[in-house]
MARNU-143500 format. One record per residue: residue in three letters; y, x, z of N, C-alpha, C, O, CB in turn. Coordinates in pm, whole numbers, padded with zeros to 5 digits. Atoms other than C-alpha are relative to their C-alpha. Glycine has a CB too. Layout:
REM residues N
<r ALA; <Y; X; Z>; <Y; X; Z>; <Y; X; Z>; <Y; X; Z>; <Y; X; Z>>
...
This chain:
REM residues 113
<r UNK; <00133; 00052; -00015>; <02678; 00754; -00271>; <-00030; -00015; 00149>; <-00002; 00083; 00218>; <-00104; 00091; -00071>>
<r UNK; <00063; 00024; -00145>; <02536; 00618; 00079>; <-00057; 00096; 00014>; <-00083; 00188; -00064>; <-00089; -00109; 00032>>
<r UNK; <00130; -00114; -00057>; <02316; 00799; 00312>; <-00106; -00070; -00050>; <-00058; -00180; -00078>; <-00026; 00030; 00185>>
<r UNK; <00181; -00008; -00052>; <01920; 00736; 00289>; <-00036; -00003; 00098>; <-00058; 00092; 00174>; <-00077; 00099; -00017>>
<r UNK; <00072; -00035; -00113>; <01790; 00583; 00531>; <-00097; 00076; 00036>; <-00146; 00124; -00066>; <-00030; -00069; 00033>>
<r UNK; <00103; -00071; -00066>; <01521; 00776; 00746>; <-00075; -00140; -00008>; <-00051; -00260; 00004>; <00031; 00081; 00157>>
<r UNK; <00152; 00072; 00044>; <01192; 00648; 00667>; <-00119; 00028; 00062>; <-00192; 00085; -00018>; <-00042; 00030; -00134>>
<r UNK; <00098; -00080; -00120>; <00930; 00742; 00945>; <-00176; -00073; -00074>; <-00200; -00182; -00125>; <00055; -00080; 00231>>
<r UNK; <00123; -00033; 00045>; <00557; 00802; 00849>; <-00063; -00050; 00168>; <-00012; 00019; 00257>; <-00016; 00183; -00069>>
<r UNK; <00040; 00009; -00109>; <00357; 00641; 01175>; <-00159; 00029; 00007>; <-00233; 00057; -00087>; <00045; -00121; 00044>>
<r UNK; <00132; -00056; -00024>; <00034; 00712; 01343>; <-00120; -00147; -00058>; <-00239; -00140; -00091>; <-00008; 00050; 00198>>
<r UNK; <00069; 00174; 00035>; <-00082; 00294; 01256>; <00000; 00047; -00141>; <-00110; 00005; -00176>; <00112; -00182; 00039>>
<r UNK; <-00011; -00017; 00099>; <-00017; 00421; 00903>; <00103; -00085; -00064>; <00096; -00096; -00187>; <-00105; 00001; -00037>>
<r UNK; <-00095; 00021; 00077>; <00265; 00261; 00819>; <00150; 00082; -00022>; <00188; 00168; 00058>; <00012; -00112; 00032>>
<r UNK; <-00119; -00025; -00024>; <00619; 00321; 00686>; <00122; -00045; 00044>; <00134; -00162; 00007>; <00014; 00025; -00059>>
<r UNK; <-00102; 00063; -00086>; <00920; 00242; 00866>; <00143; 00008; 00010>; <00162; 00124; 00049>; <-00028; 00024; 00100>>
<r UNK; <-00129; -00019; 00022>; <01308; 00211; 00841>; <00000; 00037; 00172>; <-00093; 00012; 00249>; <00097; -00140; -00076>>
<r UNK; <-00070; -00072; -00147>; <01521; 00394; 01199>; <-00001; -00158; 00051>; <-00073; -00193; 00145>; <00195; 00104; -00009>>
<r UNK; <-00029; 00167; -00052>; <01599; 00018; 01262>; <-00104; -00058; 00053>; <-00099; -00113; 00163>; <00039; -00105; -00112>>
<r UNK; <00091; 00051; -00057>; <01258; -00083; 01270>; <-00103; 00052; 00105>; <-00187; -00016; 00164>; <-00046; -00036; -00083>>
<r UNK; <00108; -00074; -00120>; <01071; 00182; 01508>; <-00033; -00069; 00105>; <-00149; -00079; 00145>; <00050; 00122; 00069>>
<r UNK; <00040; 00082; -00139>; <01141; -00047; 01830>; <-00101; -00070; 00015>; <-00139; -00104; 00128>; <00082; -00088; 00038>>
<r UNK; <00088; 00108; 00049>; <00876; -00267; 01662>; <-00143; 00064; 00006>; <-00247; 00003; -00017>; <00043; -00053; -00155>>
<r UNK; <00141; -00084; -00019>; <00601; 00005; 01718>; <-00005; 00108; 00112>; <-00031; 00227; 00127>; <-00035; 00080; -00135>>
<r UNK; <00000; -00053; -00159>; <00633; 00065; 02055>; <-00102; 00123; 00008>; <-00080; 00239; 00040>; <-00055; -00131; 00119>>
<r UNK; <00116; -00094; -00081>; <00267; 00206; 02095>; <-00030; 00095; -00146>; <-00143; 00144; -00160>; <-00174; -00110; 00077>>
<r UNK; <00057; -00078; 00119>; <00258; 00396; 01753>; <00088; 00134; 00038>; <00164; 00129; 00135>; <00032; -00076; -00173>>
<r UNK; <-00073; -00182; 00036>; <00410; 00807; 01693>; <00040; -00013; -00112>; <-00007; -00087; -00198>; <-00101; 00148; -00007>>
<r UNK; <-00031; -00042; 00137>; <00579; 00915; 01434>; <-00054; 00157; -00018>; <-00059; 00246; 00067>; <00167; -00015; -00027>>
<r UNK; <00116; -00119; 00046>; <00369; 01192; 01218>; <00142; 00092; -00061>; <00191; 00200; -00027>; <-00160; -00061; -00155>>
<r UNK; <-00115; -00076; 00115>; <00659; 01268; 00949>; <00109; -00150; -00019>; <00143; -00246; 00051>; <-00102; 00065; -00204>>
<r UNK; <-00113; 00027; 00083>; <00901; 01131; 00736>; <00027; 00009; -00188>; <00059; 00110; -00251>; <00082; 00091; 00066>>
<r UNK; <-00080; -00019; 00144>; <00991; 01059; 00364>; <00112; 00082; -00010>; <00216; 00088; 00054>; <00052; -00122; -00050>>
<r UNK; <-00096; -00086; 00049>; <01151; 01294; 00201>; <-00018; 00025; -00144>; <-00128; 00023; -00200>; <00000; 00120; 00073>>
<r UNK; <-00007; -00037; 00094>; <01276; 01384; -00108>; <00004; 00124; -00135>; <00106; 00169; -00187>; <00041; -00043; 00023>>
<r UNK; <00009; -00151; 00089>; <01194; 01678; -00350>; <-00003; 00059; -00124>; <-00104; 00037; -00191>; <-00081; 00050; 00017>>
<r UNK; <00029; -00052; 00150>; <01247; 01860; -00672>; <-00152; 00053; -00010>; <-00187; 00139; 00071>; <00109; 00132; -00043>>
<r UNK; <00081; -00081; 00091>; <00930; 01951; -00863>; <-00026; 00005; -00091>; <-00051; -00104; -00142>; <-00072; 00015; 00007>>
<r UNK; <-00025; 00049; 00153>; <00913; 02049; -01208>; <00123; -00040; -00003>; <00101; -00139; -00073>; <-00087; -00116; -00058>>
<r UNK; <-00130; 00090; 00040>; <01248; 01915; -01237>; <00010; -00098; 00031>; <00115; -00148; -00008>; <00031; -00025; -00108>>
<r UNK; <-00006; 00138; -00002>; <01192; 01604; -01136>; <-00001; -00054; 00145>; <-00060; 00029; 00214>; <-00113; -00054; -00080>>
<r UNK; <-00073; 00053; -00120>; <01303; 01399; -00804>; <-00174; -00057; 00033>; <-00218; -00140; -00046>; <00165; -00136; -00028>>
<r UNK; <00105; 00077; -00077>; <00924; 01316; -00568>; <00007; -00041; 00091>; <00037; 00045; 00173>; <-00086; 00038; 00023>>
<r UNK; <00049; -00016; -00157>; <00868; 01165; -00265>; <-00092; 00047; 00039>; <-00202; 00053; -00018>; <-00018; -00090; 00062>>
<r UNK; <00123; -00112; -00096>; <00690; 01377; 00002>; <00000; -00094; 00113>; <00076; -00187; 00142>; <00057; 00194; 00061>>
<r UNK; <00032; 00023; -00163>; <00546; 01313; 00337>; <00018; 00184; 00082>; <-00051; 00286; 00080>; <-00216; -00081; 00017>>
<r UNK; <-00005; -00120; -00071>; <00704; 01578; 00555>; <-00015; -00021; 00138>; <00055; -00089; 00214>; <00116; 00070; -00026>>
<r UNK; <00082; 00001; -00123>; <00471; 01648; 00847>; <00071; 00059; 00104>; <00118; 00170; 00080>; <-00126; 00067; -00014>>
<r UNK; <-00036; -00054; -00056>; <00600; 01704; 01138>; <-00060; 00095; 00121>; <-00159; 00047; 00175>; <00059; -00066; 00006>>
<r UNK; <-00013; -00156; -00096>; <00583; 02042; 01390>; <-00043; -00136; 00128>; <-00149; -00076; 00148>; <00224; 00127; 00013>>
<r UNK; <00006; 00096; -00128>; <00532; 01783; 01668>; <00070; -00160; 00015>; <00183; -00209; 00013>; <00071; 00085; 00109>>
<r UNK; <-00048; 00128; 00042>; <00474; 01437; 01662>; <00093; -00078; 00137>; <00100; -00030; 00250>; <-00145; -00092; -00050>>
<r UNK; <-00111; 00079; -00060>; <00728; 01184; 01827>; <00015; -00145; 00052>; <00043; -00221; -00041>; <00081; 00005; -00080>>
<r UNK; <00036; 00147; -00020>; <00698; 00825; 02031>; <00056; -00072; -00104>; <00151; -00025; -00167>; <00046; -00059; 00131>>
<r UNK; <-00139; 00073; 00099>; <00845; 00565; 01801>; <00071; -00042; 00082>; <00156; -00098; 00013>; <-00018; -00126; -00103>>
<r UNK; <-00030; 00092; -00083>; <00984; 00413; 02101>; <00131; 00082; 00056>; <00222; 00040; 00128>; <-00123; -00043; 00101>>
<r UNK; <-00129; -00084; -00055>; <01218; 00741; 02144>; <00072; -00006; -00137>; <00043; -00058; -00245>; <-00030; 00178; 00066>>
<r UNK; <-00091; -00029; 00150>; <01516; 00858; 01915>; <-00117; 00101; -00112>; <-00213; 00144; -00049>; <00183; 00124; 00048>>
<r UNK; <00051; -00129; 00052>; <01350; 01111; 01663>; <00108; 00090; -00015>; <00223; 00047; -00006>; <-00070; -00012; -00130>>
<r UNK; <-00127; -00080; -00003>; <01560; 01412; 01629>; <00025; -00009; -00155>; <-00034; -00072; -00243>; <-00013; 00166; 00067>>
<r UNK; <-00021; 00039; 00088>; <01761; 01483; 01379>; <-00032; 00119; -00140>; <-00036; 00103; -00262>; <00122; -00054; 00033>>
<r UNK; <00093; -00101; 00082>; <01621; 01811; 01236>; <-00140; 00057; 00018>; <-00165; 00174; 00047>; <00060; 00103; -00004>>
<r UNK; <00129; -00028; -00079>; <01260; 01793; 01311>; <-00029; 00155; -00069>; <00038; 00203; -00161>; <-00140; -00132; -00030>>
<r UNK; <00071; -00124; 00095>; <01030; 02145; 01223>; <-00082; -00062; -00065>; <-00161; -00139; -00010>; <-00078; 00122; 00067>>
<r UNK; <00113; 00078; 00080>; <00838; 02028; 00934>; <-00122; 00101; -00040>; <-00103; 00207; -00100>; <00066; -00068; -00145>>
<r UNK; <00155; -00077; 00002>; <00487; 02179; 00916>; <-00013; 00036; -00167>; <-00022; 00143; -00227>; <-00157; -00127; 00062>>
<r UNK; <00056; 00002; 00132>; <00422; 02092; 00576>; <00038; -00154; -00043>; <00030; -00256; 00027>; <-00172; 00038; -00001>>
<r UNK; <-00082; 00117; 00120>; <00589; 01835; 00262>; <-00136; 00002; -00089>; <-00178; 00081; -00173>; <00181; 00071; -00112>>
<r UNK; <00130; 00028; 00153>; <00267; 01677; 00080>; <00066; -00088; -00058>; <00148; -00175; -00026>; <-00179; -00072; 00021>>
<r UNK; <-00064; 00115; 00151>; <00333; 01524; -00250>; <-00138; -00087; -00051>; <-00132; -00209; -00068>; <00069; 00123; -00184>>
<r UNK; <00091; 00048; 00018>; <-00016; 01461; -00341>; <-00069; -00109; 00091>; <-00007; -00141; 00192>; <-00052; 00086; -00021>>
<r UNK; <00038; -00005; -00098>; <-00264; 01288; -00183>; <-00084; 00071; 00068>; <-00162; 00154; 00022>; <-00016; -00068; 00006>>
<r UNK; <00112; -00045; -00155>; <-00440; 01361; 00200>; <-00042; -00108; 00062>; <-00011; -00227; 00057>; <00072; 00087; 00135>>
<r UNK; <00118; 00062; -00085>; <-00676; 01255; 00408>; <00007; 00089; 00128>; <00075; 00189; 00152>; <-00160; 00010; -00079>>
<r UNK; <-00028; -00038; -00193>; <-00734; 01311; 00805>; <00097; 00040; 00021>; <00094; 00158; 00057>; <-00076; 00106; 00083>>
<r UNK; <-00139; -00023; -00060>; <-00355; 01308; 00878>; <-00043; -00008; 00157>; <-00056; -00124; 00197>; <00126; -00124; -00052>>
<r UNK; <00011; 00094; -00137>; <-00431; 01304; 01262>; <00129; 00013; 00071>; <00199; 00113; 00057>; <-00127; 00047; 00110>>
<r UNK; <-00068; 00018; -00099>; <-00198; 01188; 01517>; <-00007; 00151; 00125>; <-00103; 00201; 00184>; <-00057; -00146; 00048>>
<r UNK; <00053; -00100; -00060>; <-00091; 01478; 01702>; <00071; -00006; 00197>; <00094; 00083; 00279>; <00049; 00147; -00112>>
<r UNK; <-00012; 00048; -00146>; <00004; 01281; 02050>; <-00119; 00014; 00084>; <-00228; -00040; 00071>; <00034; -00142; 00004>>
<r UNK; <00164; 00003; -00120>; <-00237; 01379; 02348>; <-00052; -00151; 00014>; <00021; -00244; 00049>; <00039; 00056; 00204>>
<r UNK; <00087; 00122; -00045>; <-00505; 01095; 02375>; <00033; -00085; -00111>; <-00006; -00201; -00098>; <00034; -00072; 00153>>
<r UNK; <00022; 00160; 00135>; <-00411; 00886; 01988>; <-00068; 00104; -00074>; <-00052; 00225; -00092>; <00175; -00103; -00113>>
<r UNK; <00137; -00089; 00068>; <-00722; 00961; 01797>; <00001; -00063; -00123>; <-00104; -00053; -00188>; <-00166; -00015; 00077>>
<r UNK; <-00016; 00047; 00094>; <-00556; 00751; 01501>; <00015; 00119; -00112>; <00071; 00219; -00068>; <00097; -00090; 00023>>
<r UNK; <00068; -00072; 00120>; <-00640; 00947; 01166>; <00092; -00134; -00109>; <00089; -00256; -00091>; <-00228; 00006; 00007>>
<r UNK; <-00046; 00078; 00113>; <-00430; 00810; 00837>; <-00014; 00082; -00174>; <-00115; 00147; -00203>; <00166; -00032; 00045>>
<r UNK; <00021; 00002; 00150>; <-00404; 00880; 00461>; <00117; -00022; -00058>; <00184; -00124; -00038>; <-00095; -00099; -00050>>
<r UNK; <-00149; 00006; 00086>; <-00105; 00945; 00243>; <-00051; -00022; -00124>; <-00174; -00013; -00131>; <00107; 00141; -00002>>
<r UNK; <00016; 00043; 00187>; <-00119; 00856; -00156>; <00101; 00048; -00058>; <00215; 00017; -00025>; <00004; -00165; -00054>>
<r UNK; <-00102; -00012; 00092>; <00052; 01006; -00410>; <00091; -00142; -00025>; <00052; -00258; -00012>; <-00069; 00050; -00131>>
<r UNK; <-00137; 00098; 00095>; <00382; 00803; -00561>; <00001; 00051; -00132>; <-00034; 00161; -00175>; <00181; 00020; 00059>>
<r UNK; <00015; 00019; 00144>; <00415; 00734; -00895>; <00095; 00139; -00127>; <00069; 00202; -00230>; <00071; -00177; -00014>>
<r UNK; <-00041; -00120; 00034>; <00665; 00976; -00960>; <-00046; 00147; 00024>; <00003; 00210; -00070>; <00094; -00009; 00036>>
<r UNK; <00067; -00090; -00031>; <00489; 01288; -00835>; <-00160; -00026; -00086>; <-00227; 00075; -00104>; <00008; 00002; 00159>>
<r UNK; <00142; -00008; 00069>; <00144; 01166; -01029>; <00051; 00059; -00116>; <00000; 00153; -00178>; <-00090; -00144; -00027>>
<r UNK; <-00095; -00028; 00176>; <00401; 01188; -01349>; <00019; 00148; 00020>; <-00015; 00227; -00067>; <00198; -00094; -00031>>
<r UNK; <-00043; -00168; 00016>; <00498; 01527; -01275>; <-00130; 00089; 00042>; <-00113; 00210; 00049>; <00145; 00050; 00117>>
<r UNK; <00057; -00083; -00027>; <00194; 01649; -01179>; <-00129; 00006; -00175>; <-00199; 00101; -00209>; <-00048; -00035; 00171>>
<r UNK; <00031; 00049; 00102>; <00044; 01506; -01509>; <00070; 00115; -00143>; <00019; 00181; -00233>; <00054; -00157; 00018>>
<r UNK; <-00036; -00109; 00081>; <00309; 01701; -01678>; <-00062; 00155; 00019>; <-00087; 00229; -00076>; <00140; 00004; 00016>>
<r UNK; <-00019; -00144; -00046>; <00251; 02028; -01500>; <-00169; 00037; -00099>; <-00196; 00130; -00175>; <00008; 00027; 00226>>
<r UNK; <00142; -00006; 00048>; <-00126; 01976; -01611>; <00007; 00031; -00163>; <-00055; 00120; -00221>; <-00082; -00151; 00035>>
<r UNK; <00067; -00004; 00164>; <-00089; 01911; -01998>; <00108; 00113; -00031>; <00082; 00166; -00138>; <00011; -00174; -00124>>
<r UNK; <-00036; -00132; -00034>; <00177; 02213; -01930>; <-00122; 00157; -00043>; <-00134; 00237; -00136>; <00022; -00024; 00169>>
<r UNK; <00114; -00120; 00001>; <-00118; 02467; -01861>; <-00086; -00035; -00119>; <-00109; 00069; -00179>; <-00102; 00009; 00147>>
<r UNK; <00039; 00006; 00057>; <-00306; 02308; -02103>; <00020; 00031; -00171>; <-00057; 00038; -00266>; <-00016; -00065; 00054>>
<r UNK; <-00084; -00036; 00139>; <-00115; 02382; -02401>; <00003; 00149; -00001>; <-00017; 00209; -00107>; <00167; -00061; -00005>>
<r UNK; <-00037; -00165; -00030>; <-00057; 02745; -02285>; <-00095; 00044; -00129>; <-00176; -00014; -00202>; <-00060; 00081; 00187>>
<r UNK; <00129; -00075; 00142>; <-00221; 03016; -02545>; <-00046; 00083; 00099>; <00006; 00112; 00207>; <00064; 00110; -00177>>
<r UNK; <00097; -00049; -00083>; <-00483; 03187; -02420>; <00071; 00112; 00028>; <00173; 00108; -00041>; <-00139; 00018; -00051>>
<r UNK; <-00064; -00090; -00011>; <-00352; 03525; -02289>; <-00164; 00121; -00033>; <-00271; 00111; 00026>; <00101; -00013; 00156>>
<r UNK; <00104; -00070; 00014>; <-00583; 03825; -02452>; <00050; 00125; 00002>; <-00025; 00222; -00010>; <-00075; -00031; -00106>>
C-alpha cells in the first residue's frame, strides 16, 4: 500500500497536500489530518499542533501534537505571533457514524441498580 500523503490543516482554513503549501506563502500550518481508530472504526482527526509552522517552511516530520479532534471545534486560533486568524473544524462523515453508534450504544445499556 502507498504512503498518505500529509495533509496540512492551515491558519486561512483550508486543507492542503505537502506539494501544495508553496501556494500559501502567508498562511501557518495549525495541524494535520490524521487518522484514528474509534470504536473500531477508521476517523479522520485534526491533530493540533504543539507549535504552529510557516507553510512556506518544511514542516517536520514528527510534530508534538497538542490534541486529535474528531468532532467538531470552534476558535481554532492561529498560534503564530501577530495572525489573529481563528478557524473551525467539522466533523467527517465517518466519525459522525461512530459517534452515532457510541450514542445508541449507551442508550440501550440497562439501567444499573
Amino acid at each position: 500500500m502507498p504512503p498518505i500523503e500529509r495533509t496540512f490543516f492551515l491558519c486561512s482554513g483550508k486543507c492542503v497536500k505537502y506539494k501544495d503549501l508553496h501556494l500559501h506563502p502567508h498562511s501557518h500550518i495549525i495541524g494535520e489530518l490524521r487518522y484514528l481508530t474509534d470504536e473500531g472504526g477508521r476517523v479522520v482527526s485534526l491533530a493540533i499542533y504543539e507549535t504552529t509552522v510557516r507553510a512556506d517552511q518544511v514542516p517536520p516530520l514528527k510534530p508534538a501534537i497538542r490534541v486529535y479532534l474528531i468532532g467538531d471545534a470552534r476558535m481554532i486560533k492561529c498560534g503564530h505571533a501577530g495572525c489573529e486568524n481563528v478557524q473551525r473544524w467539522e466533523i467527517g462523515k465517518a466519525a459522525f457514524d461512530q459517534l452515532m453508534k457510541r450514542y445508541q450504544k449507551e442508550e440501550n445499556r440497562e439501567p444499573v441498580t
